[in-house]
N, C-alpha and C positions, 0 to 999 in steps of 0.2 A: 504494500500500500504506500504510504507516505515514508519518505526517507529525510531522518530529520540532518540538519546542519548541526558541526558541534556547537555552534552558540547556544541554539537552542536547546541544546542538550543541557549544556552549562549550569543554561539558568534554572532547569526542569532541575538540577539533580541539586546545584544548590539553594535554591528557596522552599527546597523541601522539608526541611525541619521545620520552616517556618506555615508554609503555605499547606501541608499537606500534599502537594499535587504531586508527587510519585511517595509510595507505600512503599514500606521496604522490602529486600530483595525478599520472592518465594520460590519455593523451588518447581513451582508450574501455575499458571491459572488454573480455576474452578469452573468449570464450566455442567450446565445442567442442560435436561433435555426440555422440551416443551411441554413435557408432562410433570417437570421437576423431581426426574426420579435421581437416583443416586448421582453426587458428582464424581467427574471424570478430572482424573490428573493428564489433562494432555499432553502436555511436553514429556512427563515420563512414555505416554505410549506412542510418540514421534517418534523418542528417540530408542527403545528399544525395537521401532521396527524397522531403521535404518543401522544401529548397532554401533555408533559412533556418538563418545560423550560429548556429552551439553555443556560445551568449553563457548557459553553466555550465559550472561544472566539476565532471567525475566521478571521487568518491574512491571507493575500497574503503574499509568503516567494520565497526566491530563493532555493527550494527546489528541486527537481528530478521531482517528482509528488504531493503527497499528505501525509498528518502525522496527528497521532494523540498524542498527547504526552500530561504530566506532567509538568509543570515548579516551582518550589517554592510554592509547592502546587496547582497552577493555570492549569486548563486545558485549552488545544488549540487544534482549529484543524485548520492546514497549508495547503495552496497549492498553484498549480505555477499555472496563472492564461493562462500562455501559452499551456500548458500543457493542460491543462481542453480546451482549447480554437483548439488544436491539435486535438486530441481524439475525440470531437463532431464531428468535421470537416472530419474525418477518415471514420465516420460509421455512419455520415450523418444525428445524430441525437443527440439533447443535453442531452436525459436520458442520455450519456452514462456519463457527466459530474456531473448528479445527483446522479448517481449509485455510483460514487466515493465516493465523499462526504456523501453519506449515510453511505457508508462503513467505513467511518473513525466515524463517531457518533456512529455508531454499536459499534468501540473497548472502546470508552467509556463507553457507557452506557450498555455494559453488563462489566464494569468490566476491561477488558483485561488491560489498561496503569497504572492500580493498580500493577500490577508485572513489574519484575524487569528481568523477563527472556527474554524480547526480542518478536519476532516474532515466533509463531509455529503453526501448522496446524488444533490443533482445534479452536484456538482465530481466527485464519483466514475464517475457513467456517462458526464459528457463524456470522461475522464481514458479510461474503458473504450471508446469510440466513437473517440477519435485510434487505440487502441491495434489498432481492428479493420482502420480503415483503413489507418496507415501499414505493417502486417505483409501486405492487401492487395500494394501498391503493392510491397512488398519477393519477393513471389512467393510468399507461405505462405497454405496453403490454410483457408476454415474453420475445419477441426477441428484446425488446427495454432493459426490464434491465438486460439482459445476454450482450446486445452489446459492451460494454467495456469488459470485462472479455475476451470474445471471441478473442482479438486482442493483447489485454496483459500479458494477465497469460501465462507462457510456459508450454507445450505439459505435460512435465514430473516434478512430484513434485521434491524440492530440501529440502534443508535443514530445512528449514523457515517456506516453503510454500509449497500447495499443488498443484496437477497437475490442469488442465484445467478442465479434467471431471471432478474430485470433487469438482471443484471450481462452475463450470457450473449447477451442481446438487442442491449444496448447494441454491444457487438464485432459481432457480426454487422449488425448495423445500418451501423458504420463497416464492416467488410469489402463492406461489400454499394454502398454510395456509391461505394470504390472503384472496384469491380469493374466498375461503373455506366460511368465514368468513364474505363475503362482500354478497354472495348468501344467505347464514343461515339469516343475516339481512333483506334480501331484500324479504324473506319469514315469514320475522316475527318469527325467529326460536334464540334459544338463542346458543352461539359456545360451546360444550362440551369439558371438558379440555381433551388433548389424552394422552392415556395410554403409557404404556412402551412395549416397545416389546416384544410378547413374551403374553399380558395379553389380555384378550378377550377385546373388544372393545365395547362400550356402547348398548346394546339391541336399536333395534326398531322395531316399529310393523311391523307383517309379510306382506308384498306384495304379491297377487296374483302372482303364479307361470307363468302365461304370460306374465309381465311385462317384459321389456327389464331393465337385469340388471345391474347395476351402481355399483363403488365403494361403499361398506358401505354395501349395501342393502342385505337383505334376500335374495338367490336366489333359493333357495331349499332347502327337510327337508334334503334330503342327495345331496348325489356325485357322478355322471355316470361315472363309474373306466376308463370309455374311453376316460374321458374326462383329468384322471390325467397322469400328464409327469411325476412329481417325487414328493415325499414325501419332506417335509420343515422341517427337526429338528432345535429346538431355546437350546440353552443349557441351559434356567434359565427356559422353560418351556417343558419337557421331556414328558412329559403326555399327551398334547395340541396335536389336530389333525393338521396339515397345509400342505396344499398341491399347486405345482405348479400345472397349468392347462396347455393343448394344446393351449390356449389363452395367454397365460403365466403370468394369473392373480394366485396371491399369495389368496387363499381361506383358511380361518380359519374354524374347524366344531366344530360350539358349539350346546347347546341343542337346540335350535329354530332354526337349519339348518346351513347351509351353507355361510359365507358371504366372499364377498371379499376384502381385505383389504389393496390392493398395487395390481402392475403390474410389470416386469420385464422391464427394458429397458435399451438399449446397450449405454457405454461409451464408448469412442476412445483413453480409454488407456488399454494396451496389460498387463498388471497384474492384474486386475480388470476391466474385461470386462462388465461387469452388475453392477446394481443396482437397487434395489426395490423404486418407485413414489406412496409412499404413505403417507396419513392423520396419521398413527398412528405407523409406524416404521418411525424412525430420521438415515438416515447418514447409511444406511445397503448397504453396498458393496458385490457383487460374484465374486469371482475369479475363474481364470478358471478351477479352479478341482471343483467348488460347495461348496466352504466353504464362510458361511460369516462371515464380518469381520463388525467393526462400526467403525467410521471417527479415532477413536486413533489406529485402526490397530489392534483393542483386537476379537477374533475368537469368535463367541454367536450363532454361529450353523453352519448347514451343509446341503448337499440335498442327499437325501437316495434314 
């Protein structure tokens, strides 16, 4: 959310003896469900399901919403406990006060309150993409850890920050890696790390040509031309076969057939109306002539 300046910090941490307005450190917020059943120590169950300690500390602040910030070396992560307490209460469910807070560890722990530049749109959909996943991993479905997002992010991106679809993509993008991850264990299978755009995507053995087929999987040695809508150029791979389908699944053809590797699906912003839901392209936008573009707005192909 908000990423505060040290001044502001400053003055938050010292007029507090006087003013109240940041609590002393706890070792997680309380947060309750809409039904106000038992509370939840959330930062302990962040951080036991990422498995890396809580090297910050979280205060209650008189802040707007929520921050991740630097102080004197120390990190924090701040929030207004009204606010969290609002929010839940809004959409009826307290993921939406865990999705925050997730989001705020996300700008730590990859990095982001190491710079000095402020708020901008890729730190924000990594920040939204930890948030999708770790709420995964915690047992909250989908439309639980999109539910704050859905309420708070505005329509259209601004300076800072990005619009609502790519904020809304980003979370389901990490819920969906999770979820990836949580099956691959649950079949005894180990997670392969995903390639870059653009680059074939890990072999596996061929399925029976009557199998109903899934993301990932083989689905034939070739491609019924009836079946292709448009041709997929990647600009870093010019050689690479990819095609949209009348399904409007994104199919790569490599030597062992046909696989599919994403799906197209509509966003409800009017500059980028698409984007591809898949395992092994990150952040790939369409716009409405067919060019794509990835989360910094850099152009990496086209549809032919």
């Amino acid at each position: 959310m908000n990423r505060l300046s040290k001044l502001s910090l400053a003055l938050l941490l010292s007029l507090a003896p006087l003013l109240g307005s940041v609590a002393a450190t706890v070792p997680a917020p309380v947060l309750y469900a809409a039904t106000k059943a038992a509370p939840r120590d959330v930062i302990g169950e962040i951080i036991d399901v990422i498995g890396l300690k809580p090297r910050f500390e979280v205060r209650a602040a008189n802040i707007e919403n929520a921050a991740a910030v630097i102080y004197n070396g120390k990190r924090y992560i701040l929030y207004n406990e009204r606010f969290l307490d609002a929010i839940n209460n809004a959409v009826h469910t307290d993921w939406a006060g865990v999705s925050i807070l997730a989001h705020e560890i996300g700008h730590h722990l990859n990095g982001h309150t190491l710079s000095r530049q402020g708020s901008n749109h890729a730190d924000e959909l990594e920040a939204d993409e930890f948030s999708g996943f770790v709420l995964r991993k915690m047992g909250a479905s989908l439309e639980e850890a999109q539910a704050a997002m859905k309420v708070l992010s505005d329509e259209r991106s601004s300076a800072t920050h990005p619009g609502r679809s790519y904020r809304l993509a980003a979370i389901s993008r990490g819920w969906g890696n999770a979820d990836a991850q949580l099956l691959a264990s649950a079949n005894g299978q180990s997670r392969v790390q995903q390639p870059l755009a653009g680059s074939q995507p890990p072999q596996q053995p061929r399925e029976q040509v009557r199998q109903q087929p899934t993301r990932g999987n083989t689905v034939s040695r070739g491609l019924d031309s009836q079946l292709v809508l448009r041709q997929v150029v990647f600009n870093n791979a010019p050689s690479e076969q990819f095609f949209l389908t009348t399904r409007l699944q994104l199919v790569h053809m490599t030597e062992r057939g046909a696989r599919i590797i994403g799906k197209l699906a509509r966003t409800n912003n009017r500059d980028y109306p698409f984007y591809f839901e898949s395992d092994y392209l990150q952040g790939l936008f369409v716009t409405a002539n067919g060019v794509l573009v990835n989360q910094r707005g850099q152009t990496v192909g086209h549809f032919s």
